[in-house]
Structures are given as structure tokens and as C-alpha cells.
VEXDOLUM-622942 format. One line per field, with one value per residue (C-alpha): residue number from 1; residue in one letter; x, y, z. Coordinates in Angstrom, 3 decimals, decimal comma. Each point is the difference from the previous one (the first is absolute). Layout:
! residues N
k = (NUM / ...)
r = (a / ...)
c1 = (X / ...)
c2 = (Y / ...)
c3 = (Z / ...)
//
This chain:
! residues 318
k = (1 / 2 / 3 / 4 / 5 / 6 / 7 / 8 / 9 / 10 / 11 / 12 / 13 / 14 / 15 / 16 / 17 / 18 / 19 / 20 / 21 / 22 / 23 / 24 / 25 / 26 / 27 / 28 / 29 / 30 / 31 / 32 / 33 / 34 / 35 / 36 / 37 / 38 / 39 / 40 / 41 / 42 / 43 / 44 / 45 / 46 / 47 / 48 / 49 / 50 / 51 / 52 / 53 / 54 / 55 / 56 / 57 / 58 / 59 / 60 / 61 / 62 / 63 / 64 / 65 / 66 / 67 / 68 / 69 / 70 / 71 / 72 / 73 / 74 / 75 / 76 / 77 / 78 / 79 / 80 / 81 / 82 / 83 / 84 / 85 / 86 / 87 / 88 / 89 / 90 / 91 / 92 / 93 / 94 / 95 / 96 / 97 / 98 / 99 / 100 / 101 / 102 / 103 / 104 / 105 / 106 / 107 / 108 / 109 / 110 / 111 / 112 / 113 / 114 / 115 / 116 / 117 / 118 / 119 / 120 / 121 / 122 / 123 / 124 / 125 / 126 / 127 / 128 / 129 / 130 / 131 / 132 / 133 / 134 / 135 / 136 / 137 / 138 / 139 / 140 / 141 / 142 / 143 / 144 / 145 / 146 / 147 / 148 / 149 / 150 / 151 / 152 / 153 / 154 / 155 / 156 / 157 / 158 / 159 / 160 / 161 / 162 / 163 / 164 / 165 / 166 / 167 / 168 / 169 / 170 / 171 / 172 / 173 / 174 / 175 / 176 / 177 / 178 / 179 / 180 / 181 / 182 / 183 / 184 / 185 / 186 / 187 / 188 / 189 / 190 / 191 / 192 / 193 / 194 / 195 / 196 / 197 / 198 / 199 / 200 / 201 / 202 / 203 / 204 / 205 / 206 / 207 / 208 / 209 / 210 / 211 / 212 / 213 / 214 / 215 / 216 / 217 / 218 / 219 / 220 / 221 / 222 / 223 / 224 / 225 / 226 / 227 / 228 / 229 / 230 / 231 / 232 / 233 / 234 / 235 / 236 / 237 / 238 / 239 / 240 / 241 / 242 / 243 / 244 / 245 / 246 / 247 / 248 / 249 / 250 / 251 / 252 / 253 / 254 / 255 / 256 / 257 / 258 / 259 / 260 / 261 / 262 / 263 / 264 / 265 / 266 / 267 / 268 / 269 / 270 / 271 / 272 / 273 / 274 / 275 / 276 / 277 / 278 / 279 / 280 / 281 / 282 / 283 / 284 / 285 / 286 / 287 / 288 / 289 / 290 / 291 / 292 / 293 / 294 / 295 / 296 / 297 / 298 / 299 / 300 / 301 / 302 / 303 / 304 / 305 / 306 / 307 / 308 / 309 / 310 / 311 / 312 / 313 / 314 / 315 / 316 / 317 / 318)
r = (x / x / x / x / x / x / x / x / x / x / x / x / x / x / x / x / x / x / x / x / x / x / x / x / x / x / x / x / x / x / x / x / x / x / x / x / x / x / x / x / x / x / x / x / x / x / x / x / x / x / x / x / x / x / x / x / x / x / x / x / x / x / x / x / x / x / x / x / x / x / x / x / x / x / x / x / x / x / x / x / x / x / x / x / x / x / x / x / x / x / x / x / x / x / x / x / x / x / x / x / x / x / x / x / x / x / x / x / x / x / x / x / x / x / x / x / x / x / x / x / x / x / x / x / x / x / x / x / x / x / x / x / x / x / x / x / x / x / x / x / x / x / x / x / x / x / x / x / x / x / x / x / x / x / x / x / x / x / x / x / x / x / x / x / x / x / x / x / x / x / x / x / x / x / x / x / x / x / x / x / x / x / x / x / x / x / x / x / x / x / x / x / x / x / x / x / x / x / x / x / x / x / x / x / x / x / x / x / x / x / x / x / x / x / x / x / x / x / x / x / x / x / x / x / x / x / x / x / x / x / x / x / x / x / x / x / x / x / x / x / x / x / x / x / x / x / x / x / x / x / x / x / x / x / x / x / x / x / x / x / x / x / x / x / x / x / x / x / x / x / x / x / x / x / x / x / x / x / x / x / x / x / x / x / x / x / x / x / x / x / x / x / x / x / x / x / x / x / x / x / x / x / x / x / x / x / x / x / x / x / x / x / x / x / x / x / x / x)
c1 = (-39,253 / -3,757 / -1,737 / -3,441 / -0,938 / -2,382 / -1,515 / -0,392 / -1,853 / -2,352 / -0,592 / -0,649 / -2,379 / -1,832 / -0,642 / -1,199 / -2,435 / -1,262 / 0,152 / -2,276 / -2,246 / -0,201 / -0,823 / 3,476 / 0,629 / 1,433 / 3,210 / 0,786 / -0,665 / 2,020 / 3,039 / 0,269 / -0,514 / 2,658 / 2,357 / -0,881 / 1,029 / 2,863 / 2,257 / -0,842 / 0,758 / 2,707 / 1,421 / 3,032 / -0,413 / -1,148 / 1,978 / 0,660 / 3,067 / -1,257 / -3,740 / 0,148 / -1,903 / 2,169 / 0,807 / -3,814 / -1,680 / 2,571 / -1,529 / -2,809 / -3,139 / 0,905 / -1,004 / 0,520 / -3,271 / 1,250 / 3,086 / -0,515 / -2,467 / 3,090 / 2,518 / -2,979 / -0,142 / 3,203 / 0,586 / -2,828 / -1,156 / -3,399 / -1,514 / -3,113 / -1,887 / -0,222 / -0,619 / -2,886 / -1,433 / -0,472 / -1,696 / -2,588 / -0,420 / -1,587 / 2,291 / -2,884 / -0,212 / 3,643 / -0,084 / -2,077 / 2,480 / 1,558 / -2,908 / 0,306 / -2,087 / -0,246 / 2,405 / -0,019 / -2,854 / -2,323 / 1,030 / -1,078 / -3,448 / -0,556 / 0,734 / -1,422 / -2,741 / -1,403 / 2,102 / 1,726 / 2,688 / 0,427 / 0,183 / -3,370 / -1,510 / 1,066 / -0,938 / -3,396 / -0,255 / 1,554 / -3,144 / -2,751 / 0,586 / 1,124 / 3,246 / -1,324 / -1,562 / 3,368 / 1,054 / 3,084 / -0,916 / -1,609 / -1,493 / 3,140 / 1,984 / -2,455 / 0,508 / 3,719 / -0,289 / -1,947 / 2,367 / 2,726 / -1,407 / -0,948 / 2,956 / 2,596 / 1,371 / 2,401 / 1,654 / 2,986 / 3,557 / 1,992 / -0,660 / 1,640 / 1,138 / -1,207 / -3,367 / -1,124 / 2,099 / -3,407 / -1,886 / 3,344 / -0,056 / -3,855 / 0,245 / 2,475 / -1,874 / -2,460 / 2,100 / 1,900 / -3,666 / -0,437 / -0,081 / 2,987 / 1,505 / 3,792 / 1,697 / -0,347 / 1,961 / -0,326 / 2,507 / 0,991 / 1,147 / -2,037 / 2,414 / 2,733 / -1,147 / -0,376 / -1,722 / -2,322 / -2,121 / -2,090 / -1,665 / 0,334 / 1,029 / -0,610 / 1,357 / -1,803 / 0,662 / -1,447 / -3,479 / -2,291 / -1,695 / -0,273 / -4,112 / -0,162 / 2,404 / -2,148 / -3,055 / 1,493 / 1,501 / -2,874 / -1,945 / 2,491 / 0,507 / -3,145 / 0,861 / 2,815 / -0,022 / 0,875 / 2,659 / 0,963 / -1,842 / 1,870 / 1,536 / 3,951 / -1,056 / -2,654 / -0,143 / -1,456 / 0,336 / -1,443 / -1,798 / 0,038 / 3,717 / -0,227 / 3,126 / 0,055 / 0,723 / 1,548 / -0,085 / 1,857 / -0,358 / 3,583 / 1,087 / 2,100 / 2,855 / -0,269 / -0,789 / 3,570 / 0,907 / -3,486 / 0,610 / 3,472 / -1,432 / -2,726 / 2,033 / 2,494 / 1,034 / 0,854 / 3,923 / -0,027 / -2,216 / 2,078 / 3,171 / -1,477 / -0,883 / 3,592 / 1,445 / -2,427 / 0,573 / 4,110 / -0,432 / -1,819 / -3,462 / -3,476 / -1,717 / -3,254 / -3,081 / -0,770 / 3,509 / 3,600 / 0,793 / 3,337 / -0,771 / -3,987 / 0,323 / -1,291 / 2,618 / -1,135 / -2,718 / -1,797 / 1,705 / 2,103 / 2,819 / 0,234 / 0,201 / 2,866 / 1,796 / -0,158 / 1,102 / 3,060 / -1,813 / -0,305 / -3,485 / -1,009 / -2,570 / -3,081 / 1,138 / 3,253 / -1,037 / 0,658)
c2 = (1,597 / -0,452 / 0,765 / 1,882 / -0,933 / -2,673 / 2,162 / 2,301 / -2,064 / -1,091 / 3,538 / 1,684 / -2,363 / 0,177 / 3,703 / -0,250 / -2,725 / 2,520 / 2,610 / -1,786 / -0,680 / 3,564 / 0,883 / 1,734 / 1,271 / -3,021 / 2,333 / 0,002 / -3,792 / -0,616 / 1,788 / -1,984 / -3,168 / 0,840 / 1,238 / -3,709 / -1,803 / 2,043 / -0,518 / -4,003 / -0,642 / 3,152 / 1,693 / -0,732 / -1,376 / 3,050 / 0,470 / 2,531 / 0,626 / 1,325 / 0,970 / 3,869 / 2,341 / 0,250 / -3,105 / -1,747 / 2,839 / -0,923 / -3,578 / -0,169 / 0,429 / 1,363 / 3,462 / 2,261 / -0,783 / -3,741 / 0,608 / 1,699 / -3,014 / -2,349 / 1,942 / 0,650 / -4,027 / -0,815 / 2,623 / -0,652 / -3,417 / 0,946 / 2,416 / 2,749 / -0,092 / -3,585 / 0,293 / 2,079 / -1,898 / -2,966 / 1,878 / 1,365 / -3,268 / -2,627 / -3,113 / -2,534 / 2,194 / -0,143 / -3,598 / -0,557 / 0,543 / -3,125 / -1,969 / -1,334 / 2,260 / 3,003 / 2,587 / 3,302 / 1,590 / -3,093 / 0,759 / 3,559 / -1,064 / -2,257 / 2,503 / 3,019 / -1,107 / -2,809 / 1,263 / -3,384 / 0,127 / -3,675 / -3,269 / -0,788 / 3,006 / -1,484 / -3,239 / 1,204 / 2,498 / -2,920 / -2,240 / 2,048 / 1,318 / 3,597 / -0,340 / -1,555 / 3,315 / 2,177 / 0,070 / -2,325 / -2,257 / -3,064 / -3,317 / -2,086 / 2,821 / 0,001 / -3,623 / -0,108 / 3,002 / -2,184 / -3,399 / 2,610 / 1,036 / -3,746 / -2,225 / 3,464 / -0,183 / 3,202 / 1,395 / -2,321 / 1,863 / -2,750 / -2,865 / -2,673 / 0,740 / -2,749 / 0,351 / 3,260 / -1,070 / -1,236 / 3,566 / 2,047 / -2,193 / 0,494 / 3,313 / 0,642 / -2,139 / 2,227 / 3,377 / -1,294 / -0,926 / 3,488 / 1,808 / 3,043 / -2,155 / -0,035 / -1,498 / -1,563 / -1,339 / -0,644 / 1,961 / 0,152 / -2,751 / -2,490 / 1,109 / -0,466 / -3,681 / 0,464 / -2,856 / 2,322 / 3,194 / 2,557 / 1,203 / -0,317 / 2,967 / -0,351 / 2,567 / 0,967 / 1,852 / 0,760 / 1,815 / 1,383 / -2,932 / 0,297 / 0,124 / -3,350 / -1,976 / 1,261 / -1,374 / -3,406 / -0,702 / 0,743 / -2,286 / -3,158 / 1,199 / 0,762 / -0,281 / 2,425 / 3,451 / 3,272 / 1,683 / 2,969 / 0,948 / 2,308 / 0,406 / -0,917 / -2,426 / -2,286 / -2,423 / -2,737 / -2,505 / -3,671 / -1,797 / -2,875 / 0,352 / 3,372 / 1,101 / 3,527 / 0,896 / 3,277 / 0,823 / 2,866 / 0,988 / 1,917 / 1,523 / -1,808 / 2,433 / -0,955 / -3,972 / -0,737 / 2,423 / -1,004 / -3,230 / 0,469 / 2,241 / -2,370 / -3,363 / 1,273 / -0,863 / 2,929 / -0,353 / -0,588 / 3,330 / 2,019 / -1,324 / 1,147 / 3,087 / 0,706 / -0,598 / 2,046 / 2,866 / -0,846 / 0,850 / 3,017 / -1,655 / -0,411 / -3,579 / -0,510 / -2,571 / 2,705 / -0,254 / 0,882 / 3,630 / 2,386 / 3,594 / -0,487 / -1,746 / -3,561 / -2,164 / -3,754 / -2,016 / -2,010 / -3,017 / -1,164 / -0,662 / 3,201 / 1,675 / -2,217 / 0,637 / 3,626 / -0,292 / -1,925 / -3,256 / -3,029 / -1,794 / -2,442 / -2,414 / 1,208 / -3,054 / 1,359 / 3,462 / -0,289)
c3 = (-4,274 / -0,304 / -3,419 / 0,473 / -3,872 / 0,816 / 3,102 / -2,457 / -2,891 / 2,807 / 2,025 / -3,412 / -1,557 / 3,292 / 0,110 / -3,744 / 0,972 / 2,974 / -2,422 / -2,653 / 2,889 / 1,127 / -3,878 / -0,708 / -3,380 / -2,457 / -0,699 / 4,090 / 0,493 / -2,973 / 0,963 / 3,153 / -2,102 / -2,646 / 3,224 / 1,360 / -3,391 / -0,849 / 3,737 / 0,116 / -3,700 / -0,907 / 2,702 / 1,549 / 4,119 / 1,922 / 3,328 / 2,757 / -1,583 / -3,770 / 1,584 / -0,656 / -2,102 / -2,872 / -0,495 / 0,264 / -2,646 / -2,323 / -0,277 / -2,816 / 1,374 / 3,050 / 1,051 / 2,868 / 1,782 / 0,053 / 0,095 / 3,984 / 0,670 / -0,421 / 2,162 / 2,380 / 0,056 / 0,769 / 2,756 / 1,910 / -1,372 / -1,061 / -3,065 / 2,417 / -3,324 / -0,020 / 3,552 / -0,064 / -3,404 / 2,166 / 2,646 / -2,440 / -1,428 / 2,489 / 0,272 / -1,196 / -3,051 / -0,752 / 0,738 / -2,795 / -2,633 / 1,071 / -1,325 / -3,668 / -2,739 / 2,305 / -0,828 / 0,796 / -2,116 / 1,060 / 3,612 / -0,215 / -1,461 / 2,958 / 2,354 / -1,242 / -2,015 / 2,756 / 2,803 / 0,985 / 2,504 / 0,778 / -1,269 / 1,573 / -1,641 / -3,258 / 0,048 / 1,201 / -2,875 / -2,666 / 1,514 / -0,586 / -2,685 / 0,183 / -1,454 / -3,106 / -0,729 / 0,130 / -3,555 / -0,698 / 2,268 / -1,474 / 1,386 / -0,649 / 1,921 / 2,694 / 0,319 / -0,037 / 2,995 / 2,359 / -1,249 / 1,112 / 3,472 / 1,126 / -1,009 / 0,518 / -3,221 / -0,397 / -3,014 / -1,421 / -0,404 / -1,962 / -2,741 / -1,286 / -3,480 / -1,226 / 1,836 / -2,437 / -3,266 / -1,134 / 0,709 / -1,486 / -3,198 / -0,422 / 0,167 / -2,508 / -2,148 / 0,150 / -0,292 / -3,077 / -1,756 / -0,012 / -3,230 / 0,081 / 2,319 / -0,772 / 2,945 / 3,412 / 3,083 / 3,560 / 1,865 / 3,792 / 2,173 / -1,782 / -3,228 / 2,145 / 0,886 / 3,668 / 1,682 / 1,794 / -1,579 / 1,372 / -2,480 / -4,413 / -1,751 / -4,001 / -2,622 / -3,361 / -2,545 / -3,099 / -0,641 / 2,999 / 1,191 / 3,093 / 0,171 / -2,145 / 2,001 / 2,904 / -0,919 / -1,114 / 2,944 / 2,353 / -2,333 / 0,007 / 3,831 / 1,410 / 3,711 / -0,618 / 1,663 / -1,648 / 1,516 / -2,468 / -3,292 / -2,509 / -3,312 / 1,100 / 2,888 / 0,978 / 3,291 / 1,526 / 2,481 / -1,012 / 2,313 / 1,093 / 0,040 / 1,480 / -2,673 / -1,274 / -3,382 / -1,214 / -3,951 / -1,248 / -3,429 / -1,315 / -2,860 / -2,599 / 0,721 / 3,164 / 0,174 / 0,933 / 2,546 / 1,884 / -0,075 / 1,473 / 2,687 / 0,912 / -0,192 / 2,292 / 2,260 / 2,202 / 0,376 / -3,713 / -0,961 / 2,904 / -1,997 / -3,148 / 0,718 / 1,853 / -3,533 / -1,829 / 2,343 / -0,050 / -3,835 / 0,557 / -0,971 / 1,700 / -0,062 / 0,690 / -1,220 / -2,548 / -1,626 / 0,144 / -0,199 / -0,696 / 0,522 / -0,079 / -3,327 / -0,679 / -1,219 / 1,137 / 1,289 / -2,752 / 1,057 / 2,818 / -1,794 / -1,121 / 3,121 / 1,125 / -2,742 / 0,129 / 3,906 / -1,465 / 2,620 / -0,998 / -0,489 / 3,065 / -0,304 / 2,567 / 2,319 / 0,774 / 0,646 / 3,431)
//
């Protein structure tokens, strides 16, 4: 029986791209984002046979608005919100998320602030000059736009492990330099040892320092572009290699229960969280919980033990 997950992850993160475009509220583009993350990474295969209401808002992250987008999917095989999002959006315009550096807040400067709606439009505009005067948008970015348009360079979805080792390493250099600084690690697939990554997720923990490690890796990166600025996550994607990088800064009490929710892999965390429920618990990246009371999550370990599991190395978390 078909799983909808992946149509899903890619429907969802579409209408928050729109969305962003359109100038939604971060709270709204964020919820589709999170419902995007959580059913390719958590949720169990979505079919015709579990798709109903009950069921699908009792999946983090997942609310009722959602929640009727998904049945609405598989019943008739498209989402009318989507649907009418791409009709208010010109198809050039949409297109030009597909170009490296130009996510969704970019794309909405281009198009409302200068009004482009096509790939000629913006090359024109990258030429003489106007988009150098939109804030964010310097010369090297310029440049890399037009290197985009003529050779039709598109945004990468995979790399070789081994390709961004270098860039992972360098920036946990740079994180564990940090004064308050307690601990580091590179979690998702690339934890796992997958031959192929999409993006780097890193873990801190220790004192706020989120702002610092900002700043030092836009100055040892200075091609890179800032995805997401804040006190509990900061983003990039580094250029040339066109890899994003997502930092989270966690509590200590909850270093170890992150890092298993952001190593995964899904199967494993979907196990996980079967056994926490099975002994009346909740697990989540914050911690592990019995009756709304913290009682694990500094390290791995820890959890495992408390869930009676045994601890897997991150390349057998299948």
C-alpha cells in the first residue's frame, strides 16, 4: 500500500516556501515546516488505510488544519490551498527557489521589491545593478545568481559524506572554541555514517552562544548564507558546496534526548517512542517524561536505560 510520507515532506515544505513568499506569519510557515520534518523523519508510513482525523492529529506536530490537508490529498490527489498558492504565485517566481542562495525570503524581495517574475527579469536586474541594492544581497551573491542562471546550476539534494567532512569538522572546531561551550556533535544521517547527506545538523550545549558562533562562522565562511538567526538555532547553507547547516543550541538536561531525536533515524525514533509510550512515558528531543515530570535526557545513555533499551551505536540505528 502506498505511503504518502514523502508526498507529504515535499507538498508541505512547498506551501511554506509560497507562504514565506506571500509574507505569512513565521508561526504559520513554521508549522507546515515542523509538519514536513516530523512525517519524513517520525511518523509511521501514512496510507489510505490509517489516513483519518484521529489518527493524523495524534502525530506531533500535526494539527487539525493539516491534518484535513492530508486526507484532502489522498482522496482527491491534490491539497486546493496549495492549488490556489500556486495560482497567486507566478510559476517563474516559484521557479526561482530552485536556484542556489535564493530561498524563500530572498524570493519575496525579488518579487515584491523589484517585481521579477522570470528568470530573464532577474538576470537583467542581477546585471545592472538593482539587486545589489536590496539589503542581503551582496556582490558575491549577485555573482553566484547570474553563474546560476547561465550554466543552470540548481540547488543540490545529496552529498557525499566524505565530500562535507571537511566543512562539519571546521565547524565544530569552531563551536567547541567557544567559551561556555560544554559539548558538541554532529547528529543526523551523517552521525549515522550514511554515504550520502542532505544537510549537517550539529548539537551544543552549554552557555548561550548562539550570537558568537554566528559571527565566527560567517567570518571563516564568508560566501555562506544565513538561513535562521536566533538564540536556540542558527542556519546556513555554504557555498560553494551549496550544503546547509543547522545548529541547535539544547539544554544540558536535554543534550542526550536531542541528539537521539536528531540522529535518528526514523524507524529507530518511532521505535523509541513506542517504548516510551508502552511504559506510560512521553519522549521527545526535550527529554523523557512520566506524568509531565523530567526524568532523563542529559545523555543518551540515560534515556535508554530508563526505556529498559539497549544503547546502539548511531550506525545501526536503522
Amino acid at each position: 500500500m502506498k505511503s504518502y510520507n514523502n508526498d507529504f515532506y515535499n507538498l508541505f515544505n512547498e506551501i511554506a516556501d509560497l507562504m514565506s513568499i506571500q509574507g505569512e506569519g513565521f508561526f504559520r510557515v513554521r508549522a507546515y515546516r515542523e509538519a514536513a520534518r516530523v512525517l519524513r523523519e517520525e511518523a509511521e508510513p501514512i496510507t489510505k488505510k490509517n489516513a483519518n482525523i484521529q489518527y493524523l492529529i495524534s502525530l506531533p506536530r500535526i494539527g487539525n488544519a493539516i491534518a484535513d490537508k492530508m486526507i484532502q490529498y489522498i482522496k482527491t490527489g491534490e491539497i486546493s490551498y496549495l492549488k490556489q498558492l500556486r495560482k497567486e504565485i507566478p510559476k517563474p517566481v516559484r521557479d526561482m527557489l530552485k536556484i542556489p542562495r535564493l530561498g524563500p525570503a530572498r524570493v519575496k524581495d525579488l518579487y515584491i521589491k523589484l517585481g521579477i517574475k522570470s528568470k530573464a527579469q532577474l538576470k537583467k536586474c542581477a546585471m545592472d545593478g538593482s539587486i545589489s541594492e536590496l539589503k542581503g544581497f551582496g556582490d558575491i551573491l549577485v555573482k553566484s545568481i547570474i553563474h546560476a542562471l547561465e550554466s543552470g546550476q540548481k540547488k543540490k539534494k545529496r552529498h557525499k559524506r566524505s565530500e562535507v567532512k571537511p566543512i562539519a569538522n571546521k565547524i565544530v572546531s569552531i563551536l567547541k572554541k567557544l567559551k561556555g561551550v560544554k559539548k558538541v556533535e554532529i547528529a543526523g544521517s551523517y552521525r549515522r555514517q550514511s554515504p550520502t547527506v542532505g544537510d549537517i545538523d550539529i548539537l551544543v550545549s552549554g552557555k548561550p552562544v548562539a550570537d558568537k558562533a554566528e559571527k565566527k562562522i560567517l567570518k571563516t565562511f564568508p560566501q555562506a548564507t544565513q538561513l535562521a538567526s536566533g538564540t536556540t538555532k542558527i542556519a546556513f547553507v555554504i557555498f560553494p558546496e551549496n550544503l546547509q547547516v543547522d545548529i541547535r543550541f539544547v539544554p544540558e538536561q536535554s543534550y542526550g534526548s536531542a541528539l537521539l531525536y536528531f540522529t535518528g533515524s526514523k524507524d529507530y525514533n518511532v521505535m523509541m517512542r513506542k517504548m516510551a509510550i508502552n511504559q506510560e512515558c512521553l519522549l521527545n528531543e526535550y527529554g523523557l517524561f512520566k506524568d509531565g515530570e523530567y526524568i532523563a535526557g542529559k545523555t543518551e545513555k540515560e534515556v535508554c536505560k530508563k526505556l529498559n533499551l539497549p544503547y546502539l551505536e548511531p550506525k545501526k540505528r536503522k
